[in-house]
C-alpha positions as CSV (number, residue, x, y, z in Angstrom):
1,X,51.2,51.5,21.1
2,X,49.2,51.4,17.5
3,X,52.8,52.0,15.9
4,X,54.5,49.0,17.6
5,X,55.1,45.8,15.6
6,X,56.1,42.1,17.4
7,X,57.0,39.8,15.3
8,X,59.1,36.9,14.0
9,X,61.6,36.5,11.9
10,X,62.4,32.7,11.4
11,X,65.6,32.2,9.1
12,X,67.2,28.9,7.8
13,X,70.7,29.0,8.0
14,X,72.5,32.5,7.7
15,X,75.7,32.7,6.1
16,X,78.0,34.2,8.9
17,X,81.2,33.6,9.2
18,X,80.9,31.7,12.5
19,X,77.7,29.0,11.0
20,X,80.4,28.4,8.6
21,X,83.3,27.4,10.6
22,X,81.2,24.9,12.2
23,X,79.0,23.9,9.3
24,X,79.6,20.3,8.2
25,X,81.7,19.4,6.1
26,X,80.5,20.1,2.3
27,X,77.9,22.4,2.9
28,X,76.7,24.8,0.1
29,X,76.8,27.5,1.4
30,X,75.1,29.4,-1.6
31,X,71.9,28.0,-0.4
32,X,71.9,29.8,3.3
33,X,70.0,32.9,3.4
34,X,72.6,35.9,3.6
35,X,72.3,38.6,6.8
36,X,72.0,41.4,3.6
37,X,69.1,40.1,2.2
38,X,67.6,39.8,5.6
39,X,68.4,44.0,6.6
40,X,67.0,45.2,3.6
41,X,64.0,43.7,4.0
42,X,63.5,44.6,7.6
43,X,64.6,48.0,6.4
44,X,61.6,48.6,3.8
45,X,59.6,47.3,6.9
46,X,60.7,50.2,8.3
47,X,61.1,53.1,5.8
48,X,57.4,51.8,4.6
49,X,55.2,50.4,7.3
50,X,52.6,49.4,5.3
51,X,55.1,46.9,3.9
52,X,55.2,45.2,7.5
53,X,53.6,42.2,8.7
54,X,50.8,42.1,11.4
55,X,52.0,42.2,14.7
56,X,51.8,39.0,15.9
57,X,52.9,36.9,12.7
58,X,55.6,34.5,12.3
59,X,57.3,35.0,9.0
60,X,59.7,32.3,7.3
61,X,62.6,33.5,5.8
62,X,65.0,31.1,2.9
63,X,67.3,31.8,0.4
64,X,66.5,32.9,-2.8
65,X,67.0,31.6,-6.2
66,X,70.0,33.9,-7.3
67,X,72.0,33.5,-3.6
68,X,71.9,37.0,-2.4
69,X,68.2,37.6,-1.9
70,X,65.7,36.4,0.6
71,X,62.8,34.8,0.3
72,X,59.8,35.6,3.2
73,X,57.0,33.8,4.0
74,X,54.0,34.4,6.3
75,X,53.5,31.3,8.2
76,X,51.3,32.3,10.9
């Protein structure tokens, strides 16, 4: 069990093609946090696990400046 990690992953709005069907009308969707950004950081979790959060924490994810990348923050 020393090799398991639980935790979560707390996203603003993801930029799928469903969320924006029934986003309101006007929404920018530039500022939702894309499903891309989102893998590949979950991925380096993986491929390096002493990139990965405690087990246990609660980690924030936005959008990034530039659109396409993710910003994640550890909130608890």
């Amino acid at each position: 069990l020393d090799d398991l990690t639980a935790l979560a992953v707390l996203p603003s709005m993801i930029d799928t093609p469903n969320n924006r069907r029934f986003a309101e009308p006007g929404a920018d969707f530039d500022t939702w946090t894309k499903p891309d950004a989102i893998a590949k950081e979950i991925g380096a979790w993986l491929a390096k696990p002493y990139l990965r959060p405690n087990s246990g924490a609660l980690i924030k994810v936005q959008s990034g400046k530039k659109g396409s990348d993710a910003v994640f923050n550890l909130v608890r």
